[in-house]
VOLUM-765257 format. One record per residue (C-alpha): residue number from 1; x, y, z. Coordinates in steps of 0.2 Angstrom, whole numbers. Example, Ala and Ser with C-alpha at 12.3 -4.5 7.8 and 13.67 -1.06 7.14 Angstrom:
REM VOLUM-765257
 pos    px    py    pz
   1    62   -22    39
   2    68    -5    36
//
This chain:
REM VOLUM-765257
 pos    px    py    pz
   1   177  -113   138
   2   161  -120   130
   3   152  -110   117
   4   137  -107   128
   5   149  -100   140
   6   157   -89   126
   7   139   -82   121
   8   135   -80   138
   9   152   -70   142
  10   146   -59   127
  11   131   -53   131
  12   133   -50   148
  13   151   -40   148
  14   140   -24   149
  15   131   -18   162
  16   114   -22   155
  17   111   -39   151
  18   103   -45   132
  19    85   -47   134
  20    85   -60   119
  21    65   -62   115
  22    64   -42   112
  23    81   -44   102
  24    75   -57    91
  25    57   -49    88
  26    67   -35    83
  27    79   -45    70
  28    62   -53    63
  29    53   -36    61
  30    71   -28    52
  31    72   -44    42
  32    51   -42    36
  33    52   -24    30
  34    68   -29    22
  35    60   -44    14
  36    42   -40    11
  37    50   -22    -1
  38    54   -33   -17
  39    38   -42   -18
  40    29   -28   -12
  41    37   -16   -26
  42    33   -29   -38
  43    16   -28   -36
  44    15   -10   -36
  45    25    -7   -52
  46    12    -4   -64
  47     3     8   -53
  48    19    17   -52
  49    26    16   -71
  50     5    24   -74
  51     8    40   -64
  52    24    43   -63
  53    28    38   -82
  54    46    30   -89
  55    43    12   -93
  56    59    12  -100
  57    67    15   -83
  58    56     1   -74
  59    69   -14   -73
  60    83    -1   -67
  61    69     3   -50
  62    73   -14   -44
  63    91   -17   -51
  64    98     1   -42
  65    91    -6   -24
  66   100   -26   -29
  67   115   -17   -35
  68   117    -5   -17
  69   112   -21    -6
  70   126   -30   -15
  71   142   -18   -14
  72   137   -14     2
  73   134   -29    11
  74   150   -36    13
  75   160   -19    19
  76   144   -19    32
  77   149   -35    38
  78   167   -32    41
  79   159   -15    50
  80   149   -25    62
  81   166   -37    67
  82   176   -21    71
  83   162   -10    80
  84   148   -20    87
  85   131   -28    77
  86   120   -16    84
  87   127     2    79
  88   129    -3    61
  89   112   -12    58
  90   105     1    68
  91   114    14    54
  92   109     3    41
  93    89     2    46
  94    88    21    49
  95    95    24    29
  96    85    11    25
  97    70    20    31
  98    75    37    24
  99    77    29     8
 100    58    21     8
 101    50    41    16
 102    61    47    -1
 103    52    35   -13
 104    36    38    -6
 105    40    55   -10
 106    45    53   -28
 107    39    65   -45
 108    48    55   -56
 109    55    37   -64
 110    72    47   -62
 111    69    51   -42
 112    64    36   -37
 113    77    26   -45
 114    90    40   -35
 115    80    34   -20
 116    80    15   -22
 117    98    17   -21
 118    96    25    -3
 119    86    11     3
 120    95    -3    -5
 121   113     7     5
 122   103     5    22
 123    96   -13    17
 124   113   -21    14
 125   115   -21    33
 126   100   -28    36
 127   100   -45    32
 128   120   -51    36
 129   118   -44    54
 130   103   -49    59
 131   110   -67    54
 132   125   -63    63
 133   117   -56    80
 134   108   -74    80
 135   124   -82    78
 136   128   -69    94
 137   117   -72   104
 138   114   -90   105
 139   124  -109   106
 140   125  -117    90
 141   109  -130    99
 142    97  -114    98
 143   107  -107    83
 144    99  -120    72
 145    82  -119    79
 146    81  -100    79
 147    88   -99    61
 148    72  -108    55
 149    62   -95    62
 150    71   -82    52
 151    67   -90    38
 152    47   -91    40
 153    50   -71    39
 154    53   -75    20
 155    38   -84    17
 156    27   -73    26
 157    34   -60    16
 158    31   -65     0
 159    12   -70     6
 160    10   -55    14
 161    17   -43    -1
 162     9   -47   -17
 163    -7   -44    -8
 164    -3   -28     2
 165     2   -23   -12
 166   -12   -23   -22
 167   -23   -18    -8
 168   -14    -2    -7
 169   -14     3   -23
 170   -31     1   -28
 171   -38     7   -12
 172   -26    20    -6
 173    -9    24   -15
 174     5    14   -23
 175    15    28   -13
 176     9    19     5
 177    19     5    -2
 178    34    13     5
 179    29    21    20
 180    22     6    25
 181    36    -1    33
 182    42    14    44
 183    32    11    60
 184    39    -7    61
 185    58    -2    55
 186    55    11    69
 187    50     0    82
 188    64   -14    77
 189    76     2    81
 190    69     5    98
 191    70   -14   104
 192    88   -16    97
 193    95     1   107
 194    85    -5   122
 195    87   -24   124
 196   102   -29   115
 197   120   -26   126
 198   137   -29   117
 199   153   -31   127
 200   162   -22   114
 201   178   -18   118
 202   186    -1   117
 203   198     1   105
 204   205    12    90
 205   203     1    74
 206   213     3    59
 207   199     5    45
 208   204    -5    30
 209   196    14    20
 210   207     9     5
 211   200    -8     4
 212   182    -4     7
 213   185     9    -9
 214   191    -2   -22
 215   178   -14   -16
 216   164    -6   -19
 217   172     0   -36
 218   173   -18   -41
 219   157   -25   -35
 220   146   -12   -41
 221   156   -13   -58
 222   153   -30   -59
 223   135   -30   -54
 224   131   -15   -67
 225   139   -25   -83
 226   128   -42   -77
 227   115   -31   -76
 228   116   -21   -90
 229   124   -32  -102
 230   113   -41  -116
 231    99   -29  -110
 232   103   -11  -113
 233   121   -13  -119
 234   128   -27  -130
 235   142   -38  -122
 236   154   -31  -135
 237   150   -14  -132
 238   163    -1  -125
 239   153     1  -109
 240   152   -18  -105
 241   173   -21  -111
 242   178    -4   -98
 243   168    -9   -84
 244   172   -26   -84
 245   192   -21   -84
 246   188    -9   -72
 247   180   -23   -61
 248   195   -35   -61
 249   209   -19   -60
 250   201   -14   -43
 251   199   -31   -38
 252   219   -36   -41
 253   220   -22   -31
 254   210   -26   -17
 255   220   -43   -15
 256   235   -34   -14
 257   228   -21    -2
 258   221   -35     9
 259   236   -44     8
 260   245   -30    19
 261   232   -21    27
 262   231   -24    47
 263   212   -25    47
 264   207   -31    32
 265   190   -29    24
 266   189   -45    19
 267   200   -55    30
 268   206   -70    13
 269   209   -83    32
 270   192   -87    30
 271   190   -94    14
 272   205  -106    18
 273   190  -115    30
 274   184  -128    19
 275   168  -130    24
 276   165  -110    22
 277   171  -109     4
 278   160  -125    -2
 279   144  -117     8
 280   151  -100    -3
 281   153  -109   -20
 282   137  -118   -17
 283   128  -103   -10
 284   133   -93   -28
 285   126  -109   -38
 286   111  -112   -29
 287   107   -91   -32
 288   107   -93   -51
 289    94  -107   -50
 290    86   -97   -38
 291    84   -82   -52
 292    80   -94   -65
 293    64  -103   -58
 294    60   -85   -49
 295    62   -75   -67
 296    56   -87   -79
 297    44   -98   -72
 298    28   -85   -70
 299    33   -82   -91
 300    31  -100   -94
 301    12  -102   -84
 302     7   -84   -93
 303    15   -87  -108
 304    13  -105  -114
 305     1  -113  -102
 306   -10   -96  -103
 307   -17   -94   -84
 308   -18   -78   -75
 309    -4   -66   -65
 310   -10   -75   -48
 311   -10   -91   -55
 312     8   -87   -60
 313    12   -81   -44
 314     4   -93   -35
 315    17  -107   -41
 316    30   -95   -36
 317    25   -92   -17
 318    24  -112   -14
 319    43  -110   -14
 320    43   -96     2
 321    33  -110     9
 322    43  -124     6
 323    58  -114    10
 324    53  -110    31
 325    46  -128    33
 326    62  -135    26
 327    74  -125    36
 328    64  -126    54
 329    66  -146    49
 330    82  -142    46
 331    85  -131    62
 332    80  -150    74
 333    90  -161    60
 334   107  -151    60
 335   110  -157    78
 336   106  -174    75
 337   111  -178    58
 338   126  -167    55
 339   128  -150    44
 340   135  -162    28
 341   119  -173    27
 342   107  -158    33
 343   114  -150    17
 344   112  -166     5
 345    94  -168    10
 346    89  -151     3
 347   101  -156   -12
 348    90  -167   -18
 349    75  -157   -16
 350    84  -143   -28
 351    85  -160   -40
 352    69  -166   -39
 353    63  -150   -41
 354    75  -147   -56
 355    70  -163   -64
 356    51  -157   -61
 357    54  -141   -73
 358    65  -152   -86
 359    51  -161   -88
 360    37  -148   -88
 361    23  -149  -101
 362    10  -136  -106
 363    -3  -150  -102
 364     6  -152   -82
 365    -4  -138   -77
 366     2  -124   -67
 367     0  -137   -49
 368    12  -149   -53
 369    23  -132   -59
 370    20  -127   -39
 371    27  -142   -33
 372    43  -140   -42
 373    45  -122   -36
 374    38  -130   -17
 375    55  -144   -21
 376    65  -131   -25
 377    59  -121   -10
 378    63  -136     1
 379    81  -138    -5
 380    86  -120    -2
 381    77  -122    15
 382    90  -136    20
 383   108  -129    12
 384   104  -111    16
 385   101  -117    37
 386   115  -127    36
 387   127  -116    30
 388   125  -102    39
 389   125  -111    56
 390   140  -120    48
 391   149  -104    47
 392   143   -97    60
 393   148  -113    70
 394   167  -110    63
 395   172   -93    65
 396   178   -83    81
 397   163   -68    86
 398   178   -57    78
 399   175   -64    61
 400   157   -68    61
 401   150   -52    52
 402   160   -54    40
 403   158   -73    37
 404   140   -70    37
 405   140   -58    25
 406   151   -68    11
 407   139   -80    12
 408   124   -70     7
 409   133   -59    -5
 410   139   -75   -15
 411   120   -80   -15
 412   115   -62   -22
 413   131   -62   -32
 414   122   -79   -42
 415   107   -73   -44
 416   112   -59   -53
 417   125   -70   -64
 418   111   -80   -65
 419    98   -68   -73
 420   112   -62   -85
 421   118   -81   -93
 422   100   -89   -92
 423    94   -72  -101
 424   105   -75  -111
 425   100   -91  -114
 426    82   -91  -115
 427    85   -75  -129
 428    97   -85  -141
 429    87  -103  -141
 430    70   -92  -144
 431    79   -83  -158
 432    86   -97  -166
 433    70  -105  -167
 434    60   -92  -173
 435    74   -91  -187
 436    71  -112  -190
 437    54  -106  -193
 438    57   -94  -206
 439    48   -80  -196
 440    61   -67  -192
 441    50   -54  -204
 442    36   -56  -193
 443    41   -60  -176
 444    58   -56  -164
 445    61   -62  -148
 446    52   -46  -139
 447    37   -53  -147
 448    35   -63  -134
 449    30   -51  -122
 450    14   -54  -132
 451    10   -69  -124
 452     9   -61  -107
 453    -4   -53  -111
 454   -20   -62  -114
 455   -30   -49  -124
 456   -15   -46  -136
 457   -12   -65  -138
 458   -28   -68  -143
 459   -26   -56  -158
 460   -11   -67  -164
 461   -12   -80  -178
 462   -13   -98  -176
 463     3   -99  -184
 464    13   -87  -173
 465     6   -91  -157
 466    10  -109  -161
 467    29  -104  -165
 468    30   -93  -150
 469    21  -103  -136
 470    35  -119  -146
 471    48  -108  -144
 472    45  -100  -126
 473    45  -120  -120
 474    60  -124  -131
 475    70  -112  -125
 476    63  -112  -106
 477    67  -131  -105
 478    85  -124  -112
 479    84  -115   -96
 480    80  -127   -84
 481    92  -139   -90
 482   106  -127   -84
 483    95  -124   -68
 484    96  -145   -67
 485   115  -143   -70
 486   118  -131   -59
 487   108  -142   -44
 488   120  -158   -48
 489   137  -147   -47
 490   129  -139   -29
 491   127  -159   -20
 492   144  -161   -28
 493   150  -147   -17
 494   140  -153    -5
 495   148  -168    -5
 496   166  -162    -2
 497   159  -154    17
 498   170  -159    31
 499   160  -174    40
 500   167  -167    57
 501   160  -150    63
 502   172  -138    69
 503   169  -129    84
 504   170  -108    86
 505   182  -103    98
//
């Protein structure tokens, strides 16, 4: 039986048949409020930190909805394989939307943090299953064109976010930046109950409880000691040492739990496909890079080439456009070309574009700093496409929640490895050059936050802007060499794809 046929069979079992237009406007509108709340938030920090007070709090607002998202998204997946896409994203949507009415709600740094984590439960759904009721509903020839689509929600997004944003809180309240996206997380609910039909069939599944448990104990561990480590607590520290022994316990466990569980949550057969775990290893490498031009790059056109916030997040948005015109591209060249030399192509766009930052210069200007991030952009267009419909393309519709979701999480899985090690990075090189300098007694490496500010710079010394601005594009260069390394070893993966595509049965 041909795919088409398969999909076909699948949306027509029930007595209603999928009405795939509502379905996929649905998927897009989940997708935009899911995508649209980090840049939106962003924007709307400062506003918040001003009423509601606790600075000290403000990176744990974002890191409590990444860490959620994270843990989650991967026992949401297996969810969706045993019980159907559209109960679970449904659940997932209607937390989500609780969590955002909650924050809008919030009196305090402390509540609103509570409440991110509500938001970021009901988001990890979001993303993974929408993918996956894409690699539902259509034949691996729409598949690729339709994936492309999803990916313009991104860059839309982070368009249409910053500037929300900012229009909301100075005209209105930072609190609308919540609410914001109810009515369209409402209305994505009511086109998935009424258009999209499953033919699920009835049967009593054995939930894999014990897996999910230890799980979500080693994720989130994991996730709290990259987040947390080198910031708030030293990597030597007690904290850090028990929650990293507690991360790889409970994940020894969760291999032997999965090894003699009759439904796993995380069935270890899909990993043995080879082109799912090189789209997976790649996926986790191509997320650090993506951190470390998203984190560092608006610190090196504020800091050291000293333009504005929108000049700095100007070079930042050229990548969500570069990233939806690369993978609708990709979307019509899959077909022809193959997943393996789709893939390549955006491979070299994350080395041009890595090359492009090695190589930056105060005196580039923050343009030719938007093309890199516009390369980089490109590059994760291409892989990104081509690996999910590669998985997708792979997997039986039993497995494909789950499949998805690996992928993703091993993308947000390197991001935040990557935040931690290029951190890391950048605050050892700067300190070590503000030491060559013999400047310890007057400057530290949080005396960089200066620079980000251009009344505060001003105020500095010729002297100790000079070291800083010297030692910011030292130790940024540091960075982007990493981010350069880490673009050569993904088109080695790439490399190792299977020429043949495999076809889903």
């Amino acid at each position: 039986m041909s795919e088409a046929t398969l999909v076909k069979a699948q949306h027509q079992h029930s007595d209603k048949k999928t009405k795939k237009p509502f379905v996929l406007a649905a998927i897009m509108l989940a997708m935009f409020v899911a995508a649209i709340e980090s840049t939106i938030v962003s924007t709307a920090m400062p506003a918040i930190v001003g009423d509601l007070g606790g600075f000290s709090l403000y990176s744990w607002v974002f890191s409590a909805y990444l860490l959620m998202n994270a843990v989650t998204v991967l026992i949401y997946g297996k969810l969706s394989d045993l019980f159907g896409r559209k109960p679970i994203l449904t659940f997932g949507l209607i937390v989500f939307l609780i969590g955002s009415i909650l924050c809008g709600f919030s009196q305090s740094m402390e509540m609103l943090i509570f409440f991110r984590f509500v938001q970021g439960f009901g988001a990890g759904a979001v993303m993974p299953i929408a993918s996956t009721i894409v690699g539902d509903m259509y034949t691996k020839e729409e598949r690729a064109k339709v994936q492309g689509y999803l990916s313009s929600v991104w860059g839309v997004s982070a368009i249409m976010g910053p500037a929300l944003g900012g229009m909301l809180v100075e005209y209105i309240s930072w609190r609308l930046v919540f609410w914001v996206n109810v009515p369209l997380g409402i209305l994505a609910i009511i086109f998935l109950g009424l258009y999209l039909h499953e033919g699920i069939e009835k049967q009593k599944h054995q939930i894999d409880y014990i897996g999910a448990l230890l799980l979500f104990i080693s994720v989130s561990s994991l996730m709290i000691v990259l987040v947390e480590g080198g910031v708030h607590w030293a990597w030597s520290s007690s904290p850090i040492i028990l929650l990293s022994a507690l991360s790889a316990l409970s994940l020894g466990l969760f291999i032997l739990q999965e090894k003699r569980a009759k439904e796993p949550m995380m069935p270890f057969e899909i990993w043995k496909e080879k082109s799912i775990f090189i789209a997976n290893i790649t996926s986790l490498t191509t997320g650090v890079m993506l951190i470390g031009i998203s984190s560092f790059l608006p610190a090196f056109v504020q800091g050291v080439m000293e333009r504005s916030p929108i000049v700095a997040g100007f070079t930042l948005t050229t990548m969500s456009i570069g990233w939806p015109i690369a993978a609708t591209l990709a979307g019509n060249l899959l077909l022809k070309i193959g997943f393996r030399t789709t893939a390549l192509i955006g491979g070299v766009g994350l080395i041009l574009g890595s090359i492009i930052f090695v190589t930056l210069s105060p005196d580039d200007g923050p343009l030719w700093a938007a093309f890199g991030s516009f390369m980089i952009g490109v590059g994760m267009g291409f892989t990104t496409t081509s690996f999910i419909v590669s998985i997708q393309s792979t997997v039986t519709w039993q497995m494909r929640g789950i499949a998805t979701a690996a992928n993703m999480f091993m993308r947000t899985l390197g991001g935040t490895v990557g935040a931690a090690l290029l951190g890391g990075i950048l605050n050892s090189k700067l300190q070590s050059y503000i030491e060559s300098k013999d400047l310890t007694n007057e400057v530290t490496v949080d005396t960089a936050n200066v620079l980000l500010n251009e009344d505060e710079r001003n105020q500095l010394s010729f002297a100790v802007k000079s070291v800083l601005q010297d030692g910011l594009t030292l130790s940024l260069h540091t960075v982007y060499w990493a981010v350069f390394a880490f673009a050569v070893f993904s088109v080695i993966c790439i490399f190792f794809l299977p020429k043949g595509e495999e076809k889903s049965s």
